[in-house]
Biopython code that builds the backbone (N, CA, C, O; Angstrom):
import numpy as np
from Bio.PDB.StructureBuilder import StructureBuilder

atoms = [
    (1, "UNK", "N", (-9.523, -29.220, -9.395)),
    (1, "UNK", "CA", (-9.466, -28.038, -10.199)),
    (1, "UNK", "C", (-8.300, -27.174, -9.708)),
    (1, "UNK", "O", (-8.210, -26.888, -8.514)),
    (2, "UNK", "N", (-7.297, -26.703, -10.725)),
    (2, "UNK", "CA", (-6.426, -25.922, -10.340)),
    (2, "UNK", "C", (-6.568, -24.441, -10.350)),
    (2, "UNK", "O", (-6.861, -24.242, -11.529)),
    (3, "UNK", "N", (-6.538, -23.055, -9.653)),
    (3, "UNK", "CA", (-5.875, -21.376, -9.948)),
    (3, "UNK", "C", (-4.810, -21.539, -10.685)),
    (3, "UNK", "O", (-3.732, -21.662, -10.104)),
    (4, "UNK", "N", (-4.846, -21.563, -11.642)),
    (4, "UNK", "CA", (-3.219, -20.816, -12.385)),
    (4, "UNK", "C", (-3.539, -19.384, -12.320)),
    (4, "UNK", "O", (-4.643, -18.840, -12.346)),
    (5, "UNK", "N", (-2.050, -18.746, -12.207)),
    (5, "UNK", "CA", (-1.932, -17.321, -11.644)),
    (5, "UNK", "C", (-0.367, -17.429, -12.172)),
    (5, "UNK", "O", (0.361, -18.412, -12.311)),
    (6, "UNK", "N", (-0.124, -15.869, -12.435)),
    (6, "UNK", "CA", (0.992, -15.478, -13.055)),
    (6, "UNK", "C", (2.003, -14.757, -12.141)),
    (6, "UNK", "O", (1.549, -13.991, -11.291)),
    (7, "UNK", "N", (3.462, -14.953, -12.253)),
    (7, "UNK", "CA", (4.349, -14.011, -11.271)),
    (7, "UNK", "C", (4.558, -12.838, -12.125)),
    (7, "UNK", "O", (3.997, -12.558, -13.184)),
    (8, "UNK", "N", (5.660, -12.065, -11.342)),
    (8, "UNK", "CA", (5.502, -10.853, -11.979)),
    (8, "UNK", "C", (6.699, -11.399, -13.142)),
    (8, "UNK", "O", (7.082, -10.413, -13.771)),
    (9, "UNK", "N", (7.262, -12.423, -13.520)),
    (9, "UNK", "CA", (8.155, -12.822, -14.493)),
    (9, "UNK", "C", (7.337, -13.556, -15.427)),
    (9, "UNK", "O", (7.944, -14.449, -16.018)),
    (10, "UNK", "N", (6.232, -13.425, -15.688)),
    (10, "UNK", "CA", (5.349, -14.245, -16.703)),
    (10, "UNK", "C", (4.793, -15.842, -15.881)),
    (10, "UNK", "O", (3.682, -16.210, -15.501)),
    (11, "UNK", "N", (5.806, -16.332, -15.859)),
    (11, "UNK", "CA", (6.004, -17.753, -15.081)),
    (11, "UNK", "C", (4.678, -18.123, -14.355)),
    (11, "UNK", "O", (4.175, -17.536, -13.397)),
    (12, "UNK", "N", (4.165, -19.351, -15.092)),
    (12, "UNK", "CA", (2.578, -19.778, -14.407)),
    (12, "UNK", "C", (2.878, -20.563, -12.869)),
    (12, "UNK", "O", (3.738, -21.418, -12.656)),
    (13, "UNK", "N", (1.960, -20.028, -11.955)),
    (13, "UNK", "CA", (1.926, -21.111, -10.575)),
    (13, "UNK", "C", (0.109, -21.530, -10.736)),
    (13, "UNK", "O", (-0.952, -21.146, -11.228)),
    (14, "UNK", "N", (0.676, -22.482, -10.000)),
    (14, "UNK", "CA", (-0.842, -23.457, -9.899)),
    (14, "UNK", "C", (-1.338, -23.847, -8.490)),
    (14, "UNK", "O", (-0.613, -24.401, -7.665)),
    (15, "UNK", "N", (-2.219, -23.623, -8.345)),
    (15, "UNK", "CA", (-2.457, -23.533, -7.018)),
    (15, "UNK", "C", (-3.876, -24.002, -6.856)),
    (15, "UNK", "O", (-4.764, -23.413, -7.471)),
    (16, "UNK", "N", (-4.225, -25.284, -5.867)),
    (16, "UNK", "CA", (-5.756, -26.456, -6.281)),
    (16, "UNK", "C", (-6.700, -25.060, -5.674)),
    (16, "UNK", "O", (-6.227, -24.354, -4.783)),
    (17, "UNK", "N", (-7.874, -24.820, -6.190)),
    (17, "UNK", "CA", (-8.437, -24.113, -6.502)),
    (17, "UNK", "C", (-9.025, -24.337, -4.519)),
    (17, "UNK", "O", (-8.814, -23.669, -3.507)),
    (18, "UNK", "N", (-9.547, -25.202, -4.711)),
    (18, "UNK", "CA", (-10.109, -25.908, -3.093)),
    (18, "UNK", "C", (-9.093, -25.342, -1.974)),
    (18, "UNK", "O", (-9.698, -25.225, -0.909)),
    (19, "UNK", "N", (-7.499, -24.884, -1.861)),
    (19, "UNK", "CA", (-7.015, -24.613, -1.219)),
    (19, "UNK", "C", (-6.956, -23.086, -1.088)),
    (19, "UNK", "O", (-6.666, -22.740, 0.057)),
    (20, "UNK", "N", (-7.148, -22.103, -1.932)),
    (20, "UNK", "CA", (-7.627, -21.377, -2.067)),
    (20, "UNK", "C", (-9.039, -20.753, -1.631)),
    (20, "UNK", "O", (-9.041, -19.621, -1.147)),
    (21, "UNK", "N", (-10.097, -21.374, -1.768)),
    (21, "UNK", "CA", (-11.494, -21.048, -1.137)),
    (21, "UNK", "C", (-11.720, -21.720, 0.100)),
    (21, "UNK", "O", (-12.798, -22.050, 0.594)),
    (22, "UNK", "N", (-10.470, -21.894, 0.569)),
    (22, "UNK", "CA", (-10.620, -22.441, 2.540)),
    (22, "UNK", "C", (-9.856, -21.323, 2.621)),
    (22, "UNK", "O", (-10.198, -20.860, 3.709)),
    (23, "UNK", "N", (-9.053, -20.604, 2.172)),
    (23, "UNK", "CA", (-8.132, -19.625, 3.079)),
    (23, "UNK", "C", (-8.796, -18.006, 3.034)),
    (23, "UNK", "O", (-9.306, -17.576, 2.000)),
    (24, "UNK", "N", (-8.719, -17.251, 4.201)),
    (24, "UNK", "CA", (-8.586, -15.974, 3.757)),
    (24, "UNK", "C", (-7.804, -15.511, 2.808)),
    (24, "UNK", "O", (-7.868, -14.291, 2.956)),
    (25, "UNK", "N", (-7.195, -15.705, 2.037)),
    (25, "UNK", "CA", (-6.234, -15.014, 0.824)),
    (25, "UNK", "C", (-6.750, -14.498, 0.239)),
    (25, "UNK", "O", (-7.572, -15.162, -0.394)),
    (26, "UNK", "N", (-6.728, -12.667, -0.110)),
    (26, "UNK", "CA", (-7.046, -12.624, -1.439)),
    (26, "UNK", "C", (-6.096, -12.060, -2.399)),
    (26, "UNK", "O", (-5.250, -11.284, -1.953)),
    (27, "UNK", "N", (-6.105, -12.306, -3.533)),
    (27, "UNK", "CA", (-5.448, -12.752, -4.619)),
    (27, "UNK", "C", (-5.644, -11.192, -5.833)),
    (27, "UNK", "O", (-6.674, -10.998, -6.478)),
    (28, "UNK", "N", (-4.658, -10.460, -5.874)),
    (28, "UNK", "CA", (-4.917, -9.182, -6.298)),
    (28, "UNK", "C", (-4.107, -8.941, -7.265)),
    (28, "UNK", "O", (-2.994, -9.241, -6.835)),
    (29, "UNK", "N", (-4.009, -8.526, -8.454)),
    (29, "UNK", "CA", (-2.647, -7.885, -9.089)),
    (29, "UNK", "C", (-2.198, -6.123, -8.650)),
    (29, "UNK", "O", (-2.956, -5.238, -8.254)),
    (30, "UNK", "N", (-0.968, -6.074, -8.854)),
    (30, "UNK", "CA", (-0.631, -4.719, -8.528)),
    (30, "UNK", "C", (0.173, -4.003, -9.580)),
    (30, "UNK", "O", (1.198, -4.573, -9.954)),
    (31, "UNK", "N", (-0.236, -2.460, -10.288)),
    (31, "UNK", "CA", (0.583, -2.478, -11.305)),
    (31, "UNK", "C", (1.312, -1.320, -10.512)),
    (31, "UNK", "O", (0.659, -0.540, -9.818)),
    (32, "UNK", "N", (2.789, -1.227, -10.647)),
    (32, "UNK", "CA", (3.083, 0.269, -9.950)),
    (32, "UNK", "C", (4.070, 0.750, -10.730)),
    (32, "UNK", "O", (4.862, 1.441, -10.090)),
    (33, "UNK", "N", (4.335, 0.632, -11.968)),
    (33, "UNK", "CA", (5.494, 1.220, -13.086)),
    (33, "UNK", "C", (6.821, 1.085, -13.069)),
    (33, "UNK", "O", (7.113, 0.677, -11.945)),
    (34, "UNK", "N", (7.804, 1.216, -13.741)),
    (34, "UNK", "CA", (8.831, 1.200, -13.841)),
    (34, "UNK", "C", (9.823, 1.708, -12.633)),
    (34, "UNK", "O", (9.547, 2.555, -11.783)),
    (35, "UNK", "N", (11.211, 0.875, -12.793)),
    (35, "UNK", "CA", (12.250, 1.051, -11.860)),
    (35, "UNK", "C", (12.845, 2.778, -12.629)),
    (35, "UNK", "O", (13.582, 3.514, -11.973)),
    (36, "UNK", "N", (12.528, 3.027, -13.560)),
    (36, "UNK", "CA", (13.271, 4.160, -14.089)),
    (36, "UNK", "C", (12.442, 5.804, -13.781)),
    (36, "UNK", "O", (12.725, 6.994, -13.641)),
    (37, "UNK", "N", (11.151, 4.782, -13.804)),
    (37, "UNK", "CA", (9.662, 5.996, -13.334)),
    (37, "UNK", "C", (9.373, 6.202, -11.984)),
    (37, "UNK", "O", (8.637, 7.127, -11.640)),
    (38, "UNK", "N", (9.852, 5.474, -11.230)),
    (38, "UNK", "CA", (10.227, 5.986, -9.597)),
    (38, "UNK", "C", (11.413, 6.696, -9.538)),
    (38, "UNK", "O", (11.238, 7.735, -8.902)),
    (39, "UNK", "N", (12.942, 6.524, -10.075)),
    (39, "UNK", "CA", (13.926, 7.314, -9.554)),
    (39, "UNK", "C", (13.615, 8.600, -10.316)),
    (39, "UNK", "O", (14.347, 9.565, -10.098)),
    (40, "UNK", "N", (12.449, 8.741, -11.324)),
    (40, "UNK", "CA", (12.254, 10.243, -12.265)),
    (40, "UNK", "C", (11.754, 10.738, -11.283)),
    (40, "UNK", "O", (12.188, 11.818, -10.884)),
    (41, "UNK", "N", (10.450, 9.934, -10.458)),
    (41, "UNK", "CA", (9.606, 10.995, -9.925)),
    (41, "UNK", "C", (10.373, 11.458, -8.368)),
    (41, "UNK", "O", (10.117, 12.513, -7.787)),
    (42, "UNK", "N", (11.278, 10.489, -7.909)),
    (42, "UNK", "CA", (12.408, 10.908, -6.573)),
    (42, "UNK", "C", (12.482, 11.744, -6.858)),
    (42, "UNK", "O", (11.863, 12.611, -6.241)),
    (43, "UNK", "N", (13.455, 12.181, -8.233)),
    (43, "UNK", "CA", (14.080, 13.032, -8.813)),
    (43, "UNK", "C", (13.286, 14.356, -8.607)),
    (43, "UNK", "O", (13.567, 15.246, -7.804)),
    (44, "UNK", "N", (12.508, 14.331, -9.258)),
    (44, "UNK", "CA", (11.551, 15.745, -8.874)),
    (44, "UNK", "C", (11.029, 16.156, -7.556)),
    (44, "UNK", "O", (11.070, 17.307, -7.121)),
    (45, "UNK", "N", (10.325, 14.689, -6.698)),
    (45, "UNK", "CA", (10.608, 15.373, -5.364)),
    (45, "UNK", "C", (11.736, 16.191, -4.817)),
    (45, "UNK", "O", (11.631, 17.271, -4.236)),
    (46, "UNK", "N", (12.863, 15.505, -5.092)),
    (46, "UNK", "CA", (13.712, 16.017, -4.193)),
    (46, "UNK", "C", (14.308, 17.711, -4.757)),
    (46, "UNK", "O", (14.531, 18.669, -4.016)),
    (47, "UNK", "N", (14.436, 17.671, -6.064)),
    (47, "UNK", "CA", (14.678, 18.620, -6.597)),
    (47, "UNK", "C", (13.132, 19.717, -6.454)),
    (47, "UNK", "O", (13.459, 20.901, -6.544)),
    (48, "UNK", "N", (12.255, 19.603, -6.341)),
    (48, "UNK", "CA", (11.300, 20.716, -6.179)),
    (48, "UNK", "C", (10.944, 20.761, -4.887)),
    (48, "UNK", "O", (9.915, 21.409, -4.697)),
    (49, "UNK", "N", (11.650, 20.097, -3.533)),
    (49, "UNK", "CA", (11.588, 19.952, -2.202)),
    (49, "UNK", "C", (9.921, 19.921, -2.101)),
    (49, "UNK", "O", (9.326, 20.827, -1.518)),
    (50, "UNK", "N", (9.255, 18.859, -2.687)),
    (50, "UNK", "CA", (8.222, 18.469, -2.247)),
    (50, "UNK", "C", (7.654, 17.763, -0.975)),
    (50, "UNK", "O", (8.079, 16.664, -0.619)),
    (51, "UNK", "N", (6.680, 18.438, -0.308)),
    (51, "UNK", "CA", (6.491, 17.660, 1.105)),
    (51, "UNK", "C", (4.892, 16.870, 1.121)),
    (51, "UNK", "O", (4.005, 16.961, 0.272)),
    (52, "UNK", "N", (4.902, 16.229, 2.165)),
    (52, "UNK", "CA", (3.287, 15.635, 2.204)),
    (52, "UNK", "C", (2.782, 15.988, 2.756)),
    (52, "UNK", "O", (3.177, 15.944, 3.921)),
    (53, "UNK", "N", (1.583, 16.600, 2.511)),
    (53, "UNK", "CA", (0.530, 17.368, 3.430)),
    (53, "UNK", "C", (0.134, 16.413, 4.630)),
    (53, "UNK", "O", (-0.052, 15.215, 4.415)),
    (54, "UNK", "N", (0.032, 16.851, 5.648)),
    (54, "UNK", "CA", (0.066, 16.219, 6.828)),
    (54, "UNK", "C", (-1.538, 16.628, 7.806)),
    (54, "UNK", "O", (-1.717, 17.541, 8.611)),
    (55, "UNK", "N", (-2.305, 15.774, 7.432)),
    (55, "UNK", "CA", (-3.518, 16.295, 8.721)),
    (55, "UNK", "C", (-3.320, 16.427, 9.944)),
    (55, "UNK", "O", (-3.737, 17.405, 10.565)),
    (56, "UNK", "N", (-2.581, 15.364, 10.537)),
    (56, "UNK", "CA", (-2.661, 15.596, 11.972)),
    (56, "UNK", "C", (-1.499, 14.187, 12.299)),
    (56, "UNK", "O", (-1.337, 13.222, 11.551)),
    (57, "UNK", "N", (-0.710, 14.468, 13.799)),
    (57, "UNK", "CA", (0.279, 13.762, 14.004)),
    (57, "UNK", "C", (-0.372, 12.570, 14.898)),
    (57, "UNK", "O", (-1.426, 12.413, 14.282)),
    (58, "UNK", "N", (-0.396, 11.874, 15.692)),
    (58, "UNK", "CA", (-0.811, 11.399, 16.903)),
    (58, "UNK", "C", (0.560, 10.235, 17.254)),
    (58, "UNK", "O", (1.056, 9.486, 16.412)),
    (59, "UNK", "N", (0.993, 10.342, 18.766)),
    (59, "UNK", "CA", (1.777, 9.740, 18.711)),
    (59, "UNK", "C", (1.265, 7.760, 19.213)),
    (59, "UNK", "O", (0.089, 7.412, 19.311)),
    (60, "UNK", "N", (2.107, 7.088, 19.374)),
    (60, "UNK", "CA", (1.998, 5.789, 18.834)),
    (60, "UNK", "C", (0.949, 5.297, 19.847)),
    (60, "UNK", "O", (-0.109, 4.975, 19.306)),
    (61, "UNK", "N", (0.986, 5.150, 21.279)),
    (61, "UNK", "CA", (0.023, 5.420, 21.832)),
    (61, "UNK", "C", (-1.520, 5.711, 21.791)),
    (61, "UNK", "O", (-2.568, 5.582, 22.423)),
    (62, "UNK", "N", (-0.953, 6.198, 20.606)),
    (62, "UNK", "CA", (-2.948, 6.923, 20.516)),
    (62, "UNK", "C", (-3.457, 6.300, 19.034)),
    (62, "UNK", "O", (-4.459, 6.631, 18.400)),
    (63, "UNK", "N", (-2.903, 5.749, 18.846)),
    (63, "UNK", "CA", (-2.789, 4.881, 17.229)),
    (63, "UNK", "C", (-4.518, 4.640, 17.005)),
    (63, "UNK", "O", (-5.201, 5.062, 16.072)),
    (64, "UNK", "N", (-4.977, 3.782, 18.242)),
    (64, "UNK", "CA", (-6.466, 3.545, 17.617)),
    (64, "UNK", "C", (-7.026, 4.864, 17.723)),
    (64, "UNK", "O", (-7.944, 4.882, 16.904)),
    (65, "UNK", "N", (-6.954, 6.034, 18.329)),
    (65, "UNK", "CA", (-7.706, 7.325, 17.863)),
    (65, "UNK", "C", (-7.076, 7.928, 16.478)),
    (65, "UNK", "O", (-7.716, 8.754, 15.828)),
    (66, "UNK", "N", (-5.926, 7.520, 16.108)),
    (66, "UNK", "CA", (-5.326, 8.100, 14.575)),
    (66, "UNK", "C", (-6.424, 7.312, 13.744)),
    (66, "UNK", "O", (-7.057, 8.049, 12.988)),
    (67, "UNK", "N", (-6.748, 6.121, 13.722)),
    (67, "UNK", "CA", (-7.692, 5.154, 13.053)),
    (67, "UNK", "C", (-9.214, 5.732, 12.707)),
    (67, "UNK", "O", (-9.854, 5.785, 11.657)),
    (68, "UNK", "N", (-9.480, 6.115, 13.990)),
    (68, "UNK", "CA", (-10.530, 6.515, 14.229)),
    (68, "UNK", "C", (-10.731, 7.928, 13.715)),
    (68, "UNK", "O", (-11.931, 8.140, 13.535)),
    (69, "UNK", "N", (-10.052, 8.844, 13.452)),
    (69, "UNK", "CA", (-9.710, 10.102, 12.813)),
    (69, "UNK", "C", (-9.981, 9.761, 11.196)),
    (69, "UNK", "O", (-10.860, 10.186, 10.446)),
    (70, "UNK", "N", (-8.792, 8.748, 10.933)),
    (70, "UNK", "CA", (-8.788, 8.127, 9.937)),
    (70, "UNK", "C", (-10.506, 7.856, 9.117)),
    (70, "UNK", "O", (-11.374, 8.362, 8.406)),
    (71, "UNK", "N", (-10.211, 6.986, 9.682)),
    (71, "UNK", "CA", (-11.921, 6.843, 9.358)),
    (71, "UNK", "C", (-13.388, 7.906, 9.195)),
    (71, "UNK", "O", (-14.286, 7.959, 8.355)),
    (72, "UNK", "N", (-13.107, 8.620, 10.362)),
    (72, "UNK", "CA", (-14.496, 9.654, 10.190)),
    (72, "UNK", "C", (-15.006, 10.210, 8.868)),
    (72, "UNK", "O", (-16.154, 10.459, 8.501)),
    (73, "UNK", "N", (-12.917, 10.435, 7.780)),
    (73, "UNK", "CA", (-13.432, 10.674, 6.357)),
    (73, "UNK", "C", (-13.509, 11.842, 6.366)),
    (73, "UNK", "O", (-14.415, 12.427, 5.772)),
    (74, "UNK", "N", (-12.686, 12.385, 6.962)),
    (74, "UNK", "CA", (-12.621, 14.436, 6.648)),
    (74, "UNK", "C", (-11.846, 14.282, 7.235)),
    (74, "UNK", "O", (-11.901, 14.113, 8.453)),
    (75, "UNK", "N", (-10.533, 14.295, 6.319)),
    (75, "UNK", "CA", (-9.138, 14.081, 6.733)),
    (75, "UNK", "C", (-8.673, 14.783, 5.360)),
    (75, "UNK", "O", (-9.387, 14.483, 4.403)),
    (76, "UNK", "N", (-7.580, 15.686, 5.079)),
    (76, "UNK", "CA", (-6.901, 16.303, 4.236)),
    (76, "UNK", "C", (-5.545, 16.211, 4.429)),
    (76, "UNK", "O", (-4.995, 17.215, 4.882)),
    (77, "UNK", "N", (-4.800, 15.134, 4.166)),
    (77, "UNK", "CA", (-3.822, 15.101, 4.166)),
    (77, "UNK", "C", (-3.366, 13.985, 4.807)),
    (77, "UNK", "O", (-4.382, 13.436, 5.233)),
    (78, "UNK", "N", (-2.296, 13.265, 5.152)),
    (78, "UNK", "CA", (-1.583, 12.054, 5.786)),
    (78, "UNK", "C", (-1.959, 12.265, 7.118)),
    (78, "UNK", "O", (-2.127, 13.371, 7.633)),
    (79, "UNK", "N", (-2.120, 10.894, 7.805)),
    (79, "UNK", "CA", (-2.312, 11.137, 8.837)),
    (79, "UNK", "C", (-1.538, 10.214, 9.787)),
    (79, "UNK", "O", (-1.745, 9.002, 9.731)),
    (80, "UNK", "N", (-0.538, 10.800, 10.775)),
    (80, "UNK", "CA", (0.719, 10.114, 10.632)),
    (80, "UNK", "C", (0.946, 9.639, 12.588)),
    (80, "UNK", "O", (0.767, 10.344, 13.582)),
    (81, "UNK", "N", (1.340, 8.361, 12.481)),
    (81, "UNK", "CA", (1.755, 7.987, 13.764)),
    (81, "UNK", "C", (3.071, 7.366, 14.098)),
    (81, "UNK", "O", (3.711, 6.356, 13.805)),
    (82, "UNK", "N", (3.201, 8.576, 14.948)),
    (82, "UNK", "CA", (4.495, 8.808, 15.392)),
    (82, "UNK", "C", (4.876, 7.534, 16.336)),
    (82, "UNK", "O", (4.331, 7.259, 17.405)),
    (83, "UNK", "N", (6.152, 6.672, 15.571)),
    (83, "UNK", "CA", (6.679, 5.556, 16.542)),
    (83, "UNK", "C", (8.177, 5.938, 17.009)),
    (83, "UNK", "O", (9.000, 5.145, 17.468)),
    (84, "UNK", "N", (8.308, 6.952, 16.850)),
    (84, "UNK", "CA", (9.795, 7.153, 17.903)),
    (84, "UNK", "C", (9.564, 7.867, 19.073)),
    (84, "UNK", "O", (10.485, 8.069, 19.865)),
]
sb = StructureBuilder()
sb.init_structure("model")
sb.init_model(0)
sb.init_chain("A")
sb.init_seg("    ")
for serial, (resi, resn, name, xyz) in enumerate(atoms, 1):
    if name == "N":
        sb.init_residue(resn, " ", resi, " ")
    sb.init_atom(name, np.array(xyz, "f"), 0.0, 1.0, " ", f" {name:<3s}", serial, name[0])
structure = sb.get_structure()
């Protein structure tokens, strides 16, 4: 038994279905819009100097407590680890 599955050019791949349900893979589509609807919305970032709300920094070091922050789920904003 074959997966047929589509690229993002239409174009069918086939893939034996059995090789698939031995692997961890999972198999997702992603829609994320146009090449013309990202440089619009740049556009407005940059022109309305939009920033990202930022919860809390932690530097790289402390990464599994950023996770763990992460997680608790009362977090407002990005929560960002610092690798420089």
């Amino acid at each position: 038994m074959l997966l047929t599955l589509q690229d993002a050019s239409g174009r069918s791949i086939e893939m034996p279905a059995a090789l698939y349900q031995r692997s961890l893979a999972t198999i997702s589509r992603l829609f994320v819009g146009s090449r013309s609807n990202l440089e619009a919305m740049l556009r407005a970032v940059s022109q309305h100097r939009l920033k990202p709300v930022v919860d809390r920094v932690f530097p790289f070091a402390e990464a599994p407590e950023a996770y763990r922050h992460f997680q608790q789920g009362d977090v407002f904003g990005k929560v960002v680890i610092d690798c420089a």
